[in-house]
N, C-alpha and C positions, 0 to 999 in steps of 0.2 A: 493749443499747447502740445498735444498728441505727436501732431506733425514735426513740430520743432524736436522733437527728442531724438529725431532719428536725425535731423542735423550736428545736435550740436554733439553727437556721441563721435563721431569722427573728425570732429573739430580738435576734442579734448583727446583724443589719440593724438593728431598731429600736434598738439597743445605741448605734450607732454614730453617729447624730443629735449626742444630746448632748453623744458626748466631740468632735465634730467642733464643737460650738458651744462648749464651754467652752477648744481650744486655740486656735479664732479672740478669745474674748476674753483671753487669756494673749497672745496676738504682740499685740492692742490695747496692753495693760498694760504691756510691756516696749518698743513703739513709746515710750508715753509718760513713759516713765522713762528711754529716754536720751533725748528730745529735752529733757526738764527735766536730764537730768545734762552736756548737751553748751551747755546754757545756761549752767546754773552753772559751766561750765571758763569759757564765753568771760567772765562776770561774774569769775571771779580770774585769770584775765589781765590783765582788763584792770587791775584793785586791783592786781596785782603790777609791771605798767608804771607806774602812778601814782608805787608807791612805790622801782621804781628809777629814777625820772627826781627823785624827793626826794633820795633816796642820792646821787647824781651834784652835785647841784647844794649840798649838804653837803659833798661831798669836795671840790670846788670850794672852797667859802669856806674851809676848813679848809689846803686845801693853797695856795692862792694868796698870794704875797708884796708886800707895800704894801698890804692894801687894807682901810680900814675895816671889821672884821667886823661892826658896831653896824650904820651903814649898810647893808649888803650884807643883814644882815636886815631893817631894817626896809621895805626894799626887795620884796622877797619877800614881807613879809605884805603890802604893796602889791598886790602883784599878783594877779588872779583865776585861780581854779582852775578846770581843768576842768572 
Protein backbone atom coordinates (compact mmCIF):
# COMPACT_ATOMS: atom_id res chain seq x y z
CA UNK A 1 0.00 0.00 0.00
CA UNK A 2 3.13 2.25 0.64
CA UNK A 3 4.13 2.02 -2.92
CA UNK A 4 0.69 2.84 -4.18
CA UNK A 5 0.62 6.25 -2.56
CA UNK A 6 3.19 7.67 -4.45
CA UNK A 7 1.10 6.64 -7.61
CA UNK A 8 -1.96 7.56 -7.06
CA UNK A 9 -0.85 11.28 -5.58
CA UNK A 10 -0.09 12.30 -9.11
CA UNK A 11 -2.96 10.69 -10.55
CA UNK A 12 -5.30 12.89 -8.35
CA UNK A 13 -3.25 16.01 -9.40
CA UNK A 14 -4.02 15.22 -12.89
CA UNK A 15 -7.57 13.99 -11.54
CA UNK A 16 -8.24 17.35 -10.52
CA UNK A 17 -7.86 19.49 -13.79
CA UNK A 18 -10.99 18.27 -15.16
CA UNK A 19 -13.36 18.15 -12.31
CA UNK A 20 -12.02 21.94 -11.64
CA UNK A 21 -13.02 22.58 -15.39
CA UNK A 22 -16.34 20.91 -15.50
CA UNK A 23 -17.57 22.68 -11.95
CA UNK A 24 -16.29 26.24 -13.76
CA UNK A 25 -18.80 25.17 -16.46
CA UNK A 26 -21.63 24.05 -13.97
CA UNK A 27 -21.47 27.92 -12.05
CA UNK A 28 -21.35 29.01 -16.14
CA UNK A 29 -24.69 27.00 -16.44
CA UNK A 30 -26.47 28.02 -13.48
CA UNK A 31 -25.10 31.94 -13.99
CA UNK A 32 -27.20 31.41 -16.94
CA UNK A 33 -30.18 30.03 -15.84
CA UNK A 34 -31.05 32.42 -13.38
CA UNK A 35 -30.22 35.52 -15.26
CA UNK A 36 -32.86 33.82 -17.96
CA UNK A 37 -35.18 32.76 -14.80
CA UNK A 38 -34.68 36.57 -13.19
CA UNK A 39 -35.76 37.71 -16.75
CA UNK A 40 -38.75 35.78 -16.95
CA UNK A 41 -40.05 37.03 -13.23
CA UNK A 42 -39.36 40.72 -14.44
CA UNK A 43 -41.48 39.50 -18.05
CA UNK A 44 -44.65 38.30 -15.53
CA UNK A 45 -44.44 41.19 -13.52
CA UNK A 46 -44.74 43.10 -15.66
CA UNK A 47 -48.01 40.86 -17.71
CA UNK A 48 -49.25 40.83 -14.01
CA UNK A 49 -49.27 44.86 -13.85
CA UNK A 50 -50.88 45.09 -17.22
CA UNK A 51 -53.41 42.88 -16.02
CA UNK A 52 -54.15 44.64 -12.64
CA UNK A 53 -54.32 47.93 -13.99
CA UNK A 54 -57.20 46.03 -16.61
CA UNK A 55 -58.89 44.63 -13.23
CA UNK A 56 -58.90 48.22 -11.68
CA UNK A 57 -60.21 49.97 -14.56
CA UNK A 58 -63.15 47.04 -14.76
CA UNK A 59 -63.95 47.53 -11.34
CA UNK A 60 -64.08 51.04 -12.14
CA UNK A 61 -66.83 50.81 -14.83
CA UNK A 62 -68.62 48.22 -12.95
CA UNK A 63 -68.92 49.98 -9.74
CA UNK A 64 -69.22 53.50 -10.96
CA UNK A 65 -72.88 55.21 -10.77
CA UNK A 66 -74.36 57.39 -14.00
CA UNK A 67 -72.12 56.49 -16.27
CA UNK A 68 -72.62 55.16 -19.80
CA UNK A 69 -71.04 51.57 -19.56
CA UNK A 70 -71.28 51.33 -23.67
CA UNK A 71 -69.31 54.48 -23.94
CA UNK A 72 -66.81 53.90 -21.05
CA UNK A 73 -65.89 50.91 -23.17
CA UNK A 74 -65.78 51.98 -26.29
CA UNK A 75 -63.66 54.49 -24.89
CA UNK A 76 -61.00 52.09 -23.83
CA UNK A 77 -60.71 50.21 -26.84
CA UNK A 78 -59.86 53.83 -27.99
CA UNK A 79 -57.19 54.01 -26.30
CA UNK A 80 -53.54 52.43 -26.94
CA UNK A 81 -51.92 49.84 -24.88
CA UNK A 82 -48.79 49.73 -23.53
Amino acid sequence: MQHWIWVLIPLAAIGIAPFKMWLRLKERQLEQQSMMTAEKTAQYAAHTERLEERMRVLERIATDKGVNLSDEIEALRDTPLN
